[in-house]
C-alpha positions, 0 to 999 in steps of 0.5 A: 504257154509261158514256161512260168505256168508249168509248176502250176499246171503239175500241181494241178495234175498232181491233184486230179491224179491224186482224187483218181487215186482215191476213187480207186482206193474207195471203190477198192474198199468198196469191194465185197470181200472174198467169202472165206472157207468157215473152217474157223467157225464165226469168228473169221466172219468176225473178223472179216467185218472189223477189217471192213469197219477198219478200211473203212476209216482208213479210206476216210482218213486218207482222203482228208490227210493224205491227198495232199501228199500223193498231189506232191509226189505226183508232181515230183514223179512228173517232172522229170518226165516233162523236163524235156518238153519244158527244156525245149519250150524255156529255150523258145522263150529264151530265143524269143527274148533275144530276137526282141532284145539283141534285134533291139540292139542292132537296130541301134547299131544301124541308126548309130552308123547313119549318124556317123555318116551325118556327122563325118561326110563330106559336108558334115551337118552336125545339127541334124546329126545331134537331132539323129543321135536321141533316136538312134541310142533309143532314148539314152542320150536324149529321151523323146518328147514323149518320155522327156517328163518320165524321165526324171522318176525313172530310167527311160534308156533302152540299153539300161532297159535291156540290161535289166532284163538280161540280170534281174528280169525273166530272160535272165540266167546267171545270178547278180554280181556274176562274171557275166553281169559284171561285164554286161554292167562296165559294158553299158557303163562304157557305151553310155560315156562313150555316147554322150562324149558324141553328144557333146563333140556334136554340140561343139560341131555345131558351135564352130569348135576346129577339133569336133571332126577329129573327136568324131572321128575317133569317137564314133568307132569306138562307140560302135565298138562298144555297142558290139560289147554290150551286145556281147555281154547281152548274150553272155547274160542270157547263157549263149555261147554264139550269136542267135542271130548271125548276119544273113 
């Protein structure tokens, strides 16, 4: 169950809880009195059933302006009860979302080293590196087929995807223009510069152009690198202090 429906679901038990109350409150009501020593004569008698009358309108009174406050307090008296269950089930979303979104980013990371082996072998083919390189930023640099027309009225890229969720989205756990957004956002910056300069030091490749291999050699560490940084800054957003998922 999404950790979202639980102030939902205690609302709802607030009321069950609190139309149980009232049962009980009327079946207490409901109760015949005690038969009272007539030491006073008819009037304790008297007395006895204006009180009645009295519980009476109160116990209709309270079921129209008051069940609504026993559902609120029933609600605040249970939360603490359950913040350790819904503690443990936020953090098993939490976990979920980063095998989803860092496992996104370490796919990428693969695919990112096998175009740098394309690109800087022995017999470098700088073509199929560039036609590798799309796929391999997960639609950063070059959107899919697929995604080509999306793309011009919203941002396809997977890494921008993924910083959103880490910042605005539910996965996130720190609030906007925070330390940790702000290095996530220089973070992506950084990456996606860095990206398309290989992009177009591919293009030269292919063009002829005699210092592509040396910019390649020197941009694709650093893109890796960066890569590793916003994945860093994707685990500071979501309130890691270590890796979820370490290196087997």
């Amino acid at each position: 169950m999404d950790a979202a429906m639980f102030p939902r679901t205690f609302f709802y038990m607030g009321k069950f809880q609190a139309r149980q109350e009232l049962r009980q409150l009327r079946a207490g009501f409901s109760q015949p009195y005690p038969k009272h020593v007539k030491c006073m004569g008819s009037s304790v008698e008297s007395k006895n059933h204006s009180v009645r009358q009295s519980a009476d309108k109160n116990a209709l009174s309270f079921s129209r302006r008051d069940v609504g406050l026993i559902a609120f307090s029933t609600l605040v008296i249970a939360e603490p009860s359950c913040a350790g269950p819904l503690d443990a089930l936020k953090n098993l979303k939490r976990d979920s979302n980063a095998r989803f979104l860092l496992g996104t980013l370490r796919v990428s990371k693969e695919r990112l080293l096998s175009v740098q082996e394309l690109a800087l072998g022995n017999m470098p083919d700088y073509k199929k590196a560039r036609e590798a390189l799309g796929p391999a930023t997960l639609d950063c640099v070059a959107p899919s087929a697929g995604l080509a027309l999306y793309s011009n009225v919203r941002d396809v890229c997977t890494y921008s995807i993924v910083f959103r969720s880490v910042t605005q989205g539910p996965a996130a756990q720190h609030a906007l223009e925070s330390a940790q957004y702000i290095e996530a956002k220089s973070s992506l910056s950084d990456l996606l510069t860095k990206l398309r300069q290989i992009d177009s030091y591919l293009e030269g490749g292919e063009l002829g152009e005699e210092d592509a291999q040396a910019k390649l050699q020197l941009a694709f560490p650093s893109a890796v690198g960066l890569l590793d940084r916003f994945d860093r800054a994707v685990q500071s957003c979501m309130g890691y202090t270590q890796d979820p998922l370490p290196e087997a």
